[in-house]
GUPA-807993 format. One record per residue (C-alpha): residue in three letters; x, y, z. Coordinates in steps of 0.001 Angstrom, whole numbers, plus 500000, padded with zeros to 6 digits. Example, Ala and Ser with C-alpha at 12.3 -4.5 7.8 and 13.67 -1.06 7.14 Angstrom:
<sites>
ALA512300495500507800;SER513670498940507140;
</sites>
This chain:
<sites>
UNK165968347086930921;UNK168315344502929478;UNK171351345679927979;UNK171305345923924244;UNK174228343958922346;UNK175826344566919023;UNK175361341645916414;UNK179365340989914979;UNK177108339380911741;UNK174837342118910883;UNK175990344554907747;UNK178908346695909400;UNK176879349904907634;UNK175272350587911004;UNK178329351497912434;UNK179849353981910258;UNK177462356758910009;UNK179658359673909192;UNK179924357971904990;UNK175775358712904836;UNK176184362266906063;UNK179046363616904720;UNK178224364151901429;UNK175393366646902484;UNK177844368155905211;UNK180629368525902174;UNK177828370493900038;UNK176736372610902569;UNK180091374060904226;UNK181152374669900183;UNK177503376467899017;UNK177585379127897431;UNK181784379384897429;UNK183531381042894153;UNK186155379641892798;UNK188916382088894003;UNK187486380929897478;UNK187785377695896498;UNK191196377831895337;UNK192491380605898475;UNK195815379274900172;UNK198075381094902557;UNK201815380751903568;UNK200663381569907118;UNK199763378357908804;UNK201104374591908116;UNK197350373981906991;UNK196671376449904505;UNK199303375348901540;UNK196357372870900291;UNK193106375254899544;UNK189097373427900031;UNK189203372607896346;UNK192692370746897267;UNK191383369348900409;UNK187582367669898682;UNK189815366194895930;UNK192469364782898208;UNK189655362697900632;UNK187571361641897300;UNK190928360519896240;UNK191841358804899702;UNK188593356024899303;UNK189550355266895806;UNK193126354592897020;UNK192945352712900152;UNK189700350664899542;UNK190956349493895946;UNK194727349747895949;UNK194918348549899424;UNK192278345977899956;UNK191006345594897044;UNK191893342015896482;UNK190536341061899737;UNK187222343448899530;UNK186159343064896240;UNK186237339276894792;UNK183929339789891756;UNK186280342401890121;UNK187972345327891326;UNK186056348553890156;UNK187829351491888306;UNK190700349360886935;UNK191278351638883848;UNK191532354693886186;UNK192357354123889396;UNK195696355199888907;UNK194026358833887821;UNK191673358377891271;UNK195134357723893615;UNK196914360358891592;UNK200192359466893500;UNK202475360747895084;UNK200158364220895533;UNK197282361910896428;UNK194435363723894814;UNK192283363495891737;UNK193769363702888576;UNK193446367903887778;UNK193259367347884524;UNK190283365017884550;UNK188818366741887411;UNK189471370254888841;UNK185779371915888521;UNK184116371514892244;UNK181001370210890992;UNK183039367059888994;UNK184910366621891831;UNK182007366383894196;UNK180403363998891787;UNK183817361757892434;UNK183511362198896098;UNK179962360934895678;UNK181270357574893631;UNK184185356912896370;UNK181208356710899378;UNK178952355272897530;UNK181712352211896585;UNK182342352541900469;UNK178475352172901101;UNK178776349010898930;UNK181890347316901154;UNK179773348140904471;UNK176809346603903282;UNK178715343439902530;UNK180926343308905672;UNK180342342610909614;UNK181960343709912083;UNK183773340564912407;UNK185096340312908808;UNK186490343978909260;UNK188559342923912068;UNK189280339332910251;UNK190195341423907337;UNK193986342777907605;UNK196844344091905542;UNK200629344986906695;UNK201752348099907207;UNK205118349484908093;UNK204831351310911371;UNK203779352961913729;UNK202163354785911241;UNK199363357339910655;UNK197074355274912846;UNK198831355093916129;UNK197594358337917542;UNK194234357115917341;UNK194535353234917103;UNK193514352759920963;UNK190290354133920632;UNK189066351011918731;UNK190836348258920374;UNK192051345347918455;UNK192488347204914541;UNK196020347699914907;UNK198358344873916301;UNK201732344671917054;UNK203589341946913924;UNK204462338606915044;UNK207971338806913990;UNK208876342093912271;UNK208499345315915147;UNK208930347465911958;UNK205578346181910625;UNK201911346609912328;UNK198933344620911305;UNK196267346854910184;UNK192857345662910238;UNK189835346663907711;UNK187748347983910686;UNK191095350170911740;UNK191161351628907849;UNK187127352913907525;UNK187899354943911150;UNK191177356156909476;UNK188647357205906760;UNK186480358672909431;UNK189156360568910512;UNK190350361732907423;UNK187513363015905890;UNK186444364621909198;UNK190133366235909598;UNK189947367650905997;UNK186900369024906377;UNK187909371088909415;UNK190450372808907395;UNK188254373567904941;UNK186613374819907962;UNK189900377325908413;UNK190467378106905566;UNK186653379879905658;UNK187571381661908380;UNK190824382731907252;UNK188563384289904650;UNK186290386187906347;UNK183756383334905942;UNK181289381545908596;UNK181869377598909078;UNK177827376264908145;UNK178599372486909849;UNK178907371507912912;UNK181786368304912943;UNK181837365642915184;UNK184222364594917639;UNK186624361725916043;UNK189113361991913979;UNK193242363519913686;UNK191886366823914500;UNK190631365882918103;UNK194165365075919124;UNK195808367000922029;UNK198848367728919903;UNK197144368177916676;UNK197911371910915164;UNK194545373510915861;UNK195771377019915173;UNK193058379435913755;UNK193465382345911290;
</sites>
């Protein structure tokens, strides 16, 4: 049997299947939670000071920011979307939804739902070869090191500065991967830490799949 090939020109979608699942994933590991569930932190462990309400808001939060404060000159040349509130969306420096726009689980679910589907959009439009074509510059190494050489090519050394590494647009939807995966998994903890059952099963990619990632349990 000949060997099948990837097409660099067909819709980049394809490729990135963990933004049509995790919605669905999202809603079933948080069914049926209260709210002092929700909102349960613990001194105990470095990954317990944010609680699963903290954690959904922060990755809805992380799309809005990267894909429109980030790229969004470059990945969206009819208009940027959310103009008027992105800077509620980025919520900087704590890097989650505005809480006083949205705190209930269900609103902020509904958020999380707008940030993939915008991603869903920028997929559809891109290849494979405009993601890597695509780049910004980012001072370094940076977040993406630890897991930059498992996709070769989306983060490359700068020309001229060593202080600054050239991150590509392929490179920033599997830091996405990662960080919605990674958050999830401490949602994940901070179940069990509870007394509660994890429902999903997670893939394989991400932070949390490091060697020296802190994968203590309750």
């Amino acid at each position: 049997m000949a060997e099948q090939t990837t097409n660099p020109q067909e819709p980049a979608i394809g490729h990135f299947p963990l933004f049509g699942e995790y919605e669905a994933m999202v809603a079933e590991e948080l069914e049926g939670l209260t709210d002092p569930q929700l909102d349960w932190t613990s001194p105990n462990w470095g990954w317990s000071g944010w609680s699963i309400r903290n954690n959904i808001s922060h990755v809805a939060s992380h799309l809005f920011r990267w894909y429109i404060l980030r790229w969004g000159d470059q990945i969206f040349p009819e208009g940027i979307p959310y103009r008027d509130e992105v800077d509620y969306l980025a919520a900087l420096p704590h890097r989650q939804l505005d809480k006083e726009q949205w705190w209930e689980i269900n609103v902020i679910l509904g958020k999380l739902g707008e940030a993939i589907e915008m991603v869903h959009g920028i997929l559809r439009r891109e290849t494979m070869d405009s993601l890597l074509a695509k780049t910004i510059e980012m001072e370094g190494p940076g977040f993406y090191d630890p897991i930059a050489h498992r996709y070769p090519g989306t983060l490359l050394p700068h020309p001229t500065d060593p202080n600054l590494r050239i991150f590509t647009l392929e490179g920033c939807f599997h830091h996405s991967e990662g960080e919605l995966v990674t958050h999830l998994y401490n949602c994940q903890r901070l179940k069990r830490a509870q007394g509660l059952t994890a429902r999903v099963e997670l893939p394989k990619i991400g932070y949390w799949t490091l060697p020296d990632w802190d994968t203590t349990e309750p």
